[in-house]
C-alpha positions in Angstrom: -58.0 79.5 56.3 -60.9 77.8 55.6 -63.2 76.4 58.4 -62.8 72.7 57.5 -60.3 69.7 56.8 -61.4 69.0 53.5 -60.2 72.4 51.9 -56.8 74.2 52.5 -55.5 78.0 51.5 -51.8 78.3 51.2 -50.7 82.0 50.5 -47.0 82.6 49.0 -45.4 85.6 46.9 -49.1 86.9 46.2 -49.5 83.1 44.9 -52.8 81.6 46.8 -53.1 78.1 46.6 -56.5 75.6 47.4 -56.0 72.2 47.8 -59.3 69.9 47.6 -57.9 67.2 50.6 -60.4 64.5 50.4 -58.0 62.1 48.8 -59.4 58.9 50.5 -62.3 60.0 48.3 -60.4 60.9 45.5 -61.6 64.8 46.4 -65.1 64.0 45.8 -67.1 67.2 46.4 -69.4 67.1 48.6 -71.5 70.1 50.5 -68.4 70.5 53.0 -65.6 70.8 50.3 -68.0 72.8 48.0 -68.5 75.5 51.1 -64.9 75.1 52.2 -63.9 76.4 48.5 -66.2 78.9 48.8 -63.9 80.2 51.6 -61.3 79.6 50.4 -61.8 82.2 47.7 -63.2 85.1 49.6 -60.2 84.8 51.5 -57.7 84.5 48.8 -59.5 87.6 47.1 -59.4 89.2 50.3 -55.6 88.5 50.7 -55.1 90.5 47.2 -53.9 87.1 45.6 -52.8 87.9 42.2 -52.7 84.0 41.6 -54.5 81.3 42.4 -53.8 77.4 42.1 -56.9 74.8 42.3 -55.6 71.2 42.7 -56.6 68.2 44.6 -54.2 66.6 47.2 -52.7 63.0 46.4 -51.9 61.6 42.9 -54.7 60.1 41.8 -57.3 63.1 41.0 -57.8 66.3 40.6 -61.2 66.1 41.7 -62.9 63.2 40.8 -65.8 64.8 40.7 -69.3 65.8 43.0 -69.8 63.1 45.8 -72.2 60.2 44.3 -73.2 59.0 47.9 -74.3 62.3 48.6 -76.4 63.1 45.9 -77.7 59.4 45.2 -80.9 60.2 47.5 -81.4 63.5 47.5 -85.0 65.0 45.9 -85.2 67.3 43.4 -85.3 70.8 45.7 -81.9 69.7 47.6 -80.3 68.8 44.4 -81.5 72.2 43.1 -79.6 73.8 46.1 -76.4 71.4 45.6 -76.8 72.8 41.7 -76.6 76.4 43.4 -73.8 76.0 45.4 -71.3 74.3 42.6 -72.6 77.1 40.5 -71.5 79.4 43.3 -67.9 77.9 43.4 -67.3 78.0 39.9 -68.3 81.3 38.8 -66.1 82.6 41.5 -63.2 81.0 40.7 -64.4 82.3 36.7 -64.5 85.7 37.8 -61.7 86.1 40.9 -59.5 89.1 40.3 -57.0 87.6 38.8 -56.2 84.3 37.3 -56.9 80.8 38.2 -54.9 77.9 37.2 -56.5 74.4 37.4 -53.5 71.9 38.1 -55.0 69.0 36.7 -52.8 66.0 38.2 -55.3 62.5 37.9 -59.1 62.0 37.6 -60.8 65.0 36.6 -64.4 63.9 36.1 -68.1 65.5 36.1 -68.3 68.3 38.8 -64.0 68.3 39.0 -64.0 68.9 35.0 -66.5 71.7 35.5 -64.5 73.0 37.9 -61.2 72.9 35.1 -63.4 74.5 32.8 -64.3 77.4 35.3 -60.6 78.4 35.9 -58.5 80.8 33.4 -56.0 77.9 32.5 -55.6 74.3 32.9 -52.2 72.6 33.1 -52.6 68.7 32.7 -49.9 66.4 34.2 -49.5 63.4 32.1 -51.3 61.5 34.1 -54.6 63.5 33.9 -57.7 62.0 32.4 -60.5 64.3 32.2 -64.3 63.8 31.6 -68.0 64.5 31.5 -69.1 61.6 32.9 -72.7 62.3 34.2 -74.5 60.5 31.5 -73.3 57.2 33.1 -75.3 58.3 36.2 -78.6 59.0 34.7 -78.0 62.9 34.9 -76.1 65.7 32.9 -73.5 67.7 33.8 -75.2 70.4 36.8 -72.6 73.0 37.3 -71.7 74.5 33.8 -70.1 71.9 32.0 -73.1 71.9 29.1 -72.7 75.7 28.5 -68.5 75.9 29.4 -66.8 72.8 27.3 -68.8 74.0 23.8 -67.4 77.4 24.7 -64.1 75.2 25.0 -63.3 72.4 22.8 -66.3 73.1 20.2 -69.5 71.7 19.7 -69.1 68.0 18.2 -65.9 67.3 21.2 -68.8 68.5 24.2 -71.8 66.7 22.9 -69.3 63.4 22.3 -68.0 64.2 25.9 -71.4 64.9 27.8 -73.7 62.5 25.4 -71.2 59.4 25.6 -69.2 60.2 28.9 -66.0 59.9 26.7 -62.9 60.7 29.2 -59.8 62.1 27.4 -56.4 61.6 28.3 -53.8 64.7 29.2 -52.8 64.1 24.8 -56.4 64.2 23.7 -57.6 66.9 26.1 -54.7 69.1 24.8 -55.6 68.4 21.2 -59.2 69.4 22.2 -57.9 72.6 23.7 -59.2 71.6 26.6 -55.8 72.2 28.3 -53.0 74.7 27.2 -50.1 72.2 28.4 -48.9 68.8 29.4 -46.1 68.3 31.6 -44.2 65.4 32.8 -45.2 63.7 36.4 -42.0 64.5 38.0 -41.9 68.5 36.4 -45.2 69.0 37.3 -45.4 70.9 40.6 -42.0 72.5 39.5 -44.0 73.7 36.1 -47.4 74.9 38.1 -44.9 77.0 40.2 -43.3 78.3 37.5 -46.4 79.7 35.5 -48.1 80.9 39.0 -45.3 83.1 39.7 -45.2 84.3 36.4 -48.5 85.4 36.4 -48.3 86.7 39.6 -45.3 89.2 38.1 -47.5 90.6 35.7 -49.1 93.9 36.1 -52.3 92.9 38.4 -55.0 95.7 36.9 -54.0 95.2 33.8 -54.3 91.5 33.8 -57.2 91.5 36.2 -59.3 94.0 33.6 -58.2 91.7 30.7 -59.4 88.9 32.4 -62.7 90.6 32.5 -62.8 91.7 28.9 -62.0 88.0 27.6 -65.2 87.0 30.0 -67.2 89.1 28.5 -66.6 87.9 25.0 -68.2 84.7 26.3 -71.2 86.3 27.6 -71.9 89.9 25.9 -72.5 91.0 22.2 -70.1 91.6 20.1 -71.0 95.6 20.4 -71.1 95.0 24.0 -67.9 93.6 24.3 -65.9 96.1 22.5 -67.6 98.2 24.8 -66.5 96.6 27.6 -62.5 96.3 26.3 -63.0 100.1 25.7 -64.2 100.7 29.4 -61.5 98.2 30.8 -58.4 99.8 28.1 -59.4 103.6 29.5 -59.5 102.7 32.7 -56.0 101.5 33.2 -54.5 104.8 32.1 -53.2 106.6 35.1 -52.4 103.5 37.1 -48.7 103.0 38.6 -48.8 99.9 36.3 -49.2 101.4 33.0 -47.0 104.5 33.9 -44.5 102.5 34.7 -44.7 100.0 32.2 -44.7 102.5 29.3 -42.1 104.4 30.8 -39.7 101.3 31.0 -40.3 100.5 27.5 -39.4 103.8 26.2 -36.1 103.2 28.6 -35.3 100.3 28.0 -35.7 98.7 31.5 -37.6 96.1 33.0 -40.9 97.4 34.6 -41.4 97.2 38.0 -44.8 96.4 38.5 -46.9 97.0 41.8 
């Protein structure tokens, strides 16, 4: 678990969840939440999680975003390391072994979006409102959100969000594609338990290695990326996973998956 009381790592049916628990603060993240995630990762990669959940506890945010009162004095070199270490958190939940679902319930604004965006998918209750919202600050989004939501929802939708701090609700921000679902309040956790363990049933190289070819077609070449899927796509051959699941197709069973 990790070392703090802001941050907590559930493990169930190869499901690991990490709750942000700051919800006086609406899961503001500060230094301590920020290093608490941190650990809460290497040790839900270290478990073998073929799932993980990111969502804030209470029902009013997700994350609300980095903590304001933290950062309103710091000087240029400690905001450079506070930039460091929300980089550090996002890009591991971006490239974790295996998929990460944001469960966006509430606020979801500046560093808490950025976090969204860093997951595999986002499931929005329909409460959710979710934002950019740096610019009202006097700064710009600092741990991916400029080079993730373009990626995202497309140019004209980030620069609207980042240049004008527009927040969209769980409707818009599905329209957007910012999202891949909107579920009710009271199906929500029911819905976020349902798609975890249904992720966590599928093949875990397979989906781990296809998690890493769709990455790369975010950050390679074309000709690299094909390269890449080509690397990934051999690779899997040989596996218990793909033995057994083409073995089940041509007998018409259900795999059983390792």
């Amino acid at each position: 678990m990790p070392d703090t009381d802001t941050v907590s790592l559930d493990t169930e049916d190869d499901v690991a969840t990490l709750t942000v628990s700051r919800p006086e603060r609406l899961n503001a993240l500060n230094v301590e939440v920020l290093e608490g995630l941190q650990t809460g990762i290497a040790e839900a990669e270290a478990a073998d999680a073929r799932t993980v959940v990111l969502r804030g506890a209470g029902d009013e945010a997700f994350v609300a975003g980095a903590d304001i009162g933290y950062m309103q004095d710091l000087t240029t070199p400690e905001a450079q390391a506070y930039a460091e270490l929300g980089h550090d958190v996002a890009r591991s939940l971006e490239t974790f072994p295996a998929p990460v679902v944001a469960a966006v319930d509430g606020y979801a604004f500046g560093g808490g979006c950025e976090l969204a965006l860093a997951c595999d998918l986002r499931v929005a209750s329909e409460d959710a409102v979710l934002g950019q919202t740096e610019t009202d600050l006097g700064i710009v989004p600092g741990w991916g959100g400029t080079q993730r939501l373009p990626r995202l929802v497309g140019d004209e939708t980030a620069r609207r969000m980042i240049f004008l701090g527009e927040r969209l609700d769980a409707e818009a921000a599905a329209d957007a594609d910012l999202v891949g679902e909107v579920v009710a309040a009271e199906a929500f956790d029911d819905r976020i338990d349902d798609l975890a363990g249904e992720l966590a049933a599928r093949p875990g190289f397979a989906v781990a290695a296809a998690k890493e070819a769709v990455n790369a077609a975010h950050e390679e070449p074309l000709t690299a990326g094909l390269a890449t899927e080509r690397r990934l796509w051999s690779g899997l051959f040989g596996t218990h996973d793909q033995r057994e699941g083409m073995a089940a197709f041509l007998e018409n069973r259900e795999p059983e998956f390792q």
